[in-house]
MMTF fields as JSON, N, C-alpha, C and O atoms, coordinates in Angstrom:
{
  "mmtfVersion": "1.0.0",
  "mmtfProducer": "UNKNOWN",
  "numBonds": 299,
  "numAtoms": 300,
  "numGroups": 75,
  "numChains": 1,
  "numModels": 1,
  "chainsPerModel": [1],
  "groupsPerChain": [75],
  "chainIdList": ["A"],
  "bondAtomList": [4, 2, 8, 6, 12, 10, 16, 14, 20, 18, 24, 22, 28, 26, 32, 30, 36, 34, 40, 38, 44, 42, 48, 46, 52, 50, 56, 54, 60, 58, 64, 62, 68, 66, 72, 70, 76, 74, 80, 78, 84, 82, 88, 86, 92, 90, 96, 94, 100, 98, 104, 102, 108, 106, 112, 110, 116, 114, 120, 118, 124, 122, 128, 126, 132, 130, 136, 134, 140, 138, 144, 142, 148, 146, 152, 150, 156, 154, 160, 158, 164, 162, 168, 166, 172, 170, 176, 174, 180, 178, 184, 182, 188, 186, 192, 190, 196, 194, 200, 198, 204, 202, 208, 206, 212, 210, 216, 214, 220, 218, 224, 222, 228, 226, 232, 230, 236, 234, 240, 238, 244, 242, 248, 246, 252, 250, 256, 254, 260, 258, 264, 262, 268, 266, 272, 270, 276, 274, 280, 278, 284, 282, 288, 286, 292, 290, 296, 294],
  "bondOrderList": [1, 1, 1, 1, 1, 1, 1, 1, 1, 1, 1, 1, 1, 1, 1, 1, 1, 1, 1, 1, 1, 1, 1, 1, 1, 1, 1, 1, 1, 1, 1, 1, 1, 1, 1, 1, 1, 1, 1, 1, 1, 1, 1, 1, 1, 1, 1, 1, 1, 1, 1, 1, 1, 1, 1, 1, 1, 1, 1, 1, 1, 1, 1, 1, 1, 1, 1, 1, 1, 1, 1, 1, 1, 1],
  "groupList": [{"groupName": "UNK", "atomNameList": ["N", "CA", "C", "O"], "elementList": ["N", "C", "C", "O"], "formalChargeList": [0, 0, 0, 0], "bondAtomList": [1, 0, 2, 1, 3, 2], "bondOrderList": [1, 1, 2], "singleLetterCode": "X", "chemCompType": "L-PEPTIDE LINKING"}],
  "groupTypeList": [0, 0, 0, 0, 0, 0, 0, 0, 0, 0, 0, 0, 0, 0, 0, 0, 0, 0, 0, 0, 0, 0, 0, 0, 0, 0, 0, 0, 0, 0, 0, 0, 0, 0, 0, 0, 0, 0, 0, 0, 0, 0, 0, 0, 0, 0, 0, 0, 0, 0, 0, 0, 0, 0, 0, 0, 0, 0, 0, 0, 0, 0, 0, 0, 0, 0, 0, 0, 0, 0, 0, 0, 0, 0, 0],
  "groupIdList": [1, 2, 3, 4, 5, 6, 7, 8, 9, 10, 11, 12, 13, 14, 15, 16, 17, 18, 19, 20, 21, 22, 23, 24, 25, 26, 27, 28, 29, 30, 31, 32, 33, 34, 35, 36, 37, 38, 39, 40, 41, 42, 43, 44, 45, 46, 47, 48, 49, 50, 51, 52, 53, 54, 55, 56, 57, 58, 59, 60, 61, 62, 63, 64, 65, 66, 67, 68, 69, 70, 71, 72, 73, 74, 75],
  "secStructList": [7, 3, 3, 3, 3, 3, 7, 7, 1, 6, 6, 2, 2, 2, 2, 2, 2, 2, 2, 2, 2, 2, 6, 7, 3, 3, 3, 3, 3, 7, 1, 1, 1, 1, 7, 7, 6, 6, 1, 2, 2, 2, 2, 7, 2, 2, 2, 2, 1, 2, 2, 2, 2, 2, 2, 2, 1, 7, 2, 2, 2, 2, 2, 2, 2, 2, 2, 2, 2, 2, 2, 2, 2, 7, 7],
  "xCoordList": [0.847, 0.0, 0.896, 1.772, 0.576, 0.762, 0.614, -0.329, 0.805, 0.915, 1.715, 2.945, 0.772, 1.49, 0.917, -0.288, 1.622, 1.655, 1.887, 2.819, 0.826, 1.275, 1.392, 0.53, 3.228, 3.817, 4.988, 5.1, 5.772, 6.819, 7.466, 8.528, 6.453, 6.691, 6.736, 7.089, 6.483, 6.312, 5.182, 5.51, 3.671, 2.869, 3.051, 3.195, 3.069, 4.054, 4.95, 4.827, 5.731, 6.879, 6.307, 6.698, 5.424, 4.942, 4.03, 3.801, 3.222, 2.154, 3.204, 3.482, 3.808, 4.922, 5.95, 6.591, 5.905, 7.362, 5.979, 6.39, 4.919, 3.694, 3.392, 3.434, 2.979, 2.87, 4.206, 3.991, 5.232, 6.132, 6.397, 6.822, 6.193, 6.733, 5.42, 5.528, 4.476, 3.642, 3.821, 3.359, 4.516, 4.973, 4.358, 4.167, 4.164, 3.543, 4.507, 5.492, 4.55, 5.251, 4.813, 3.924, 5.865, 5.193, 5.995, 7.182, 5.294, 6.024, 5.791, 4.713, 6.567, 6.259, 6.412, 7.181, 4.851, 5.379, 5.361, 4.469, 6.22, 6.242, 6.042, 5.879, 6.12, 6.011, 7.193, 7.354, 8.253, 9.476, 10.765, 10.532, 11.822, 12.96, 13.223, 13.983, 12.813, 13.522, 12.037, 11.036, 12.169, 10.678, 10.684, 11.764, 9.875, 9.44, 7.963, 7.365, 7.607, 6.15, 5.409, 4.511, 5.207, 4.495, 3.969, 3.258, 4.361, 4.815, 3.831, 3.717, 3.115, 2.568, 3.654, 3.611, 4.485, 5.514, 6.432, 7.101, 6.176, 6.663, 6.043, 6.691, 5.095, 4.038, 3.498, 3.073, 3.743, 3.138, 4.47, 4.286, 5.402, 6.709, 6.36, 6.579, 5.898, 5.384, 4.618, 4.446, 4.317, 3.361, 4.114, 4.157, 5.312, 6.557, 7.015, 7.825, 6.599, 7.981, 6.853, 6.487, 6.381, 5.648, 5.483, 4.473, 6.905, 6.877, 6.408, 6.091, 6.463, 5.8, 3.975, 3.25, 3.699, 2.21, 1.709, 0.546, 2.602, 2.095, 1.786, 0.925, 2.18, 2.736, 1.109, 0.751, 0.501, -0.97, -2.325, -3.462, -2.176, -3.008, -3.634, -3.052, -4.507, -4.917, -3.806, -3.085, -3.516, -2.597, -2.567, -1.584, -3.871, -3.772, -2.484, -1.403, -2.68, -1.855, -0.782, -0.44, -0.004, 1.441, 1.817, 2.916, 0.623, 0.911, 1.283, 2.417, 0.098, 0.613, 1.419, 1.904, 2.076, 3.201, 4.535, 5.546, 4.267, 6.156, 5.66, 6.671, 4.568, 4.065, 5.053, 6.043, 4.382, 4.772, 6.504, 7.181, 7.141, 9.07, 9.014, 9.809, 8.563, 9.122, 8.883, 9.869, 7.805, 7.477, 8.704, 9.288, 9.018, 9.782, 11.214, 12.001, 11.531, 13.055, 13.059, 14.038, 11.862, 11.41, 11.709, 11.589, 11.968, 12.098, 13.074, 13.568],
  "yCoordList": [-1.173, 0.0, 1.241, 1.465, 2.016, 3.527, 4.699, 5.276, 5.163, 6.079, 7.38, 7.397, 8.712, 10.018, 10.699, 10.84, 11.042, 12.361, 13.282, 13.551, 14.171, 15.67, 16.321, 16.565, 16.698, 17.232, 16.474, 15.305, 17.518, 16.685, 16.615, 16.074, 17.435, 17.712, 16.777, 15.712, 16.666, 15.576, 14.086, 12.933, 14.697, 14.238, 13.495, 12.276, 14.143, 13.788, 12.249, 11.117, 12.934, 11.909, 10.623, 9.465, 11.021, 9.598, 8.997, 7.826, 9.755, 8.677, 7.833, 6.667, 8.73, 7.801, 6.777, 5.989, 7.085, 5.579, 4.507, 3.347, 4.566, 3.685, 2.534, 1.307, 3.923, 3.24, 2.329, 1.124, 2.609, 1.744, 0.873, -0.202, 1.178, -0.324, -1.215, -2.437, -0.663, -1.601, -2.611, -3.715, -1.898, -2.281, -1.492, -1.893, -0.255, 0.521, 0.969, 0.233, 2.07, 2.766, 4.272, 4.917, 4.613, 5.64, 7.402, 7.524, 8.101, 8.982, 10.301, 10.244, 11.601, 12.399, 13.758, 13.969, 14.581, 15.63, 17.292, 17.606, 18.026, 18.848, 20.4, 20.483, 21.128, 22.565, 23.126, 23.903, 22.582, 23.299, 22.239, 21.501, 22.341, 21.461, 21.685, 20.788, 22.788, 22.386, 22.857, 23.372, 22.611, 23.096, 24.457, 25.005, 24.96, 26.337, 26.373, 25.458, 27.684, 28.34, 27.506, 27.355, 26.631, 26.191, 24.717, 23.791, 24.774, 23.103, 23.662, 24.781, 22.401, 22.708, 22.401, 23.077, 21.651, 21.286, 22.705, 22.933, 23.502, 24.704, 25.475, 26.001, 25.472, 26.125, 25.302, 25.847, 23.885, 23.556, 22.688, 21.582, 23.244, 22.767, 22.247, 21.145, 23.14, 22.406, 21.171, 20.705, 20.801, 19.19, 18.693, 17.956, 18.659, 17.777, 17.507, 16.591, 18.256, 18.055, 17.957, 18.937, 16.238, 15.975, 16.878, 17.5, 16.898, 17.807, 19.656, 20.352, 19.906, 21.257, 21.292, 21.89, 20.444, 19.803, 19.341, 19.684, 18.257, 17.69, 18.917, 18.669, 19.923, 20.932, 21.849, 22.258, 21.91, 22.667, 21.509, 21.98, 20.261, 19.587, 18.042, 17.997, 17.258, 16.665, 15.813, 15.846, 14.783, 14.046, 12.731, 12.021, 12.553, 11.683, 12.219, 11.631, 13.257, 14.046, 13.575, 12.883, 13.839, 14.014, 11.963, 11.448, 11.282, 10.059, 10.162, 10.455, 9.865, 9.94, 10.19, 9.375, 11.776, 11.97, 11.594, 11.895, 10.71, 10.118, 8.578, 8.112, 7.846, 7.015, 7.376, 6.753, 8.58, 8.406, 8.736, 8.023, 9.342, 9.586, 8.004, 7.784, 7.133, 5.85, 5.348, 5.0, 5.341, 5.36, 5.745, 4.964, 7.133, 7.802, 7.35, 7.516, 6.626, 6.079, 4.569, 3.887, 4.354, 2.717, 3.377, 2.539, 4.453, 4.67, 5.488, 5.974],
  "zCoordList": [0.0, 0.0, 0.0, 0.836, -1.029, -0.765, 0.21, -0.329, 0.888, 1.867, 1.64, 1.656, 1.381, 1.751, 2.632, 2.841, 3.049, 4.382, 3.968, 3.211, 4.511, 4.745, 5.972, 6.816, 5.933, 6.896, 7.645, 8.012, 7.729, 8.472, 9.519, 9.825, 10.241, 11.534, 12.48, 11.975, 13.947, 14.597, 14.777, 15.055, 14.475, 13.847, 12.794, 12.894, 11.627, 10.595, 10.493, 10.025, 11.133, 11.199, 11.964, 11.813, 12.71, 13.546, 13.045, 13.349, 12.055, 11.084, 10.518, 10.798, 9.562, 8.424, 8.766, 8.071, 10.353, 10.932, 11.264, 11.289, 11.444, 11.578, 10.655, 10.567, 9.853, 8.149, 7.93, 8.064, 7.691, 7.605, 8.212, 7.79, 9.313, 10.463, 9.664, 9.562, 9.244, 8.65, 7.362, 7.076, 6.873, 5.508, 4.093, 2.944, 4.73, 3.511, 2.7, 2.653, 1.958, 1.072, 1.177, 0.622, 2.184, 2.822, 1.957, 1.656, 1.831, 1.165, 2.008, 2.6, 2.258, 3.362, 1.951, 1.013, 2.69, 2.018, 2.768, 3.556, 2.467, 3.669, 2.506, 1.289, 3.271, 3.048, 2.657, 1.716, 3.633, 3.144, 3.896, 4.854, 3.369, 3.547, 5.029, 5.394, 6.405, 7.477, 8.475, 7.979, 9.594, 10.513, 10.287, 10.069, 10.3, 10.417, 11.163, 11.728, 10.975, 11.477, 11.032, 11.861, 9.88, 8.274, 9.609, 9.22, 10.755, 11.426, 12.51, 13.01, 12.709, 14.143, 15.118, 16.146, 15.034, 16.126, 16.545, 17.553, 15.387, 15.665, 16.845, 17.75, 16.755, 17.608, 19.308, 20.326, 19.019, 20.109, 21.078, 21.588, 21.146, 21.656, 23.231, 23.734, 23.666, 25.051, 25.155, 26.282, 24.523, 24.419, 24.479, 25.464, 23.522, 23.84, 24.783, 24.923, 25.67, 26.702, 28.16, 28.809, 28.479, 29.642, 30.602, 30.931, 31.156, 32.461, 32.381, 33.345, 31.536, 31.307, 31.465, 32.261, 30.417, 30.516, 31.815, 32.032, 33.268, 34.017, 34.915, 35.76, 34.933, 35.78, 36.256, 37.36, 35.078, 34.542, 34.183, 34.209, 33.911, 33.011, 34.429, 35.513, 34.184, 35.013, 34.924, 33.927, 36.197, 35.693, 34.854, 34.64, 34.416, 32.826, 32.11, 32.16, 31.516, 31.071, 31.013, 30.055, 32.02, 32.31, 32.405, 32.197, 32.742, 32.364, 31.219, 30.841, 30.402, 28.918, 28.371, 27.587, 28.579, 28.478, 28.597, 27.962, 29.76, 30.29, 29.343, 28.815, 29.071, 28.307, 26.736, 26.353, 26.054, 24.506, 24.896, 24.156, 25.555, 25.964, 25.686, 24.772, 25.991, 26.132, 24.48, 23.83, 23.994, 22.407, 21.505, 20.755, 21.704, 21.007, 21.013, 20.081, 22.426, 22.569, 21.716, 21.412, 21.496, 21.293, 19.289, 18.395, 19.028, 17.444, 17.533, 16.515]
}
């Protein structure tokens, strides 16, 4: 199966390592060759980073959060 994405931001990038670990044929397409504004990852930098989120958010949240750190080391 064929697979394109749009975007190559963090989102992005985590559909398309999916798709592949699946065995698709995954193709990524972005806005522009490096992150910029054009990126939600640009904009939402704090999601990234659990402990900023656990700090304000219920603590589902901040579960989840130390949850996908472990995802992300796992790729």
């Amino acid at each position: 199966m064929k697979i394109e994405v749009l975007g190559s931001g963090v989102s992005g990038l985590c559909c398309a390592h999916a798709f592949a670990e699946r065995g698709c044929e995954v193709s990524i397409i972005a806005t522009s060759e490096a992150l910029d504004s054009s990126c939600c990852s640009w904009w939402a930098g704090g999601m990234l980073a659990p402990g900023c989120e656990g700090e304000s958010a219920e603590p589902l949240i901040a579960t989840l959060g130390l949850e996908s750190m472990a995802f992300w080391r796992s790729i």
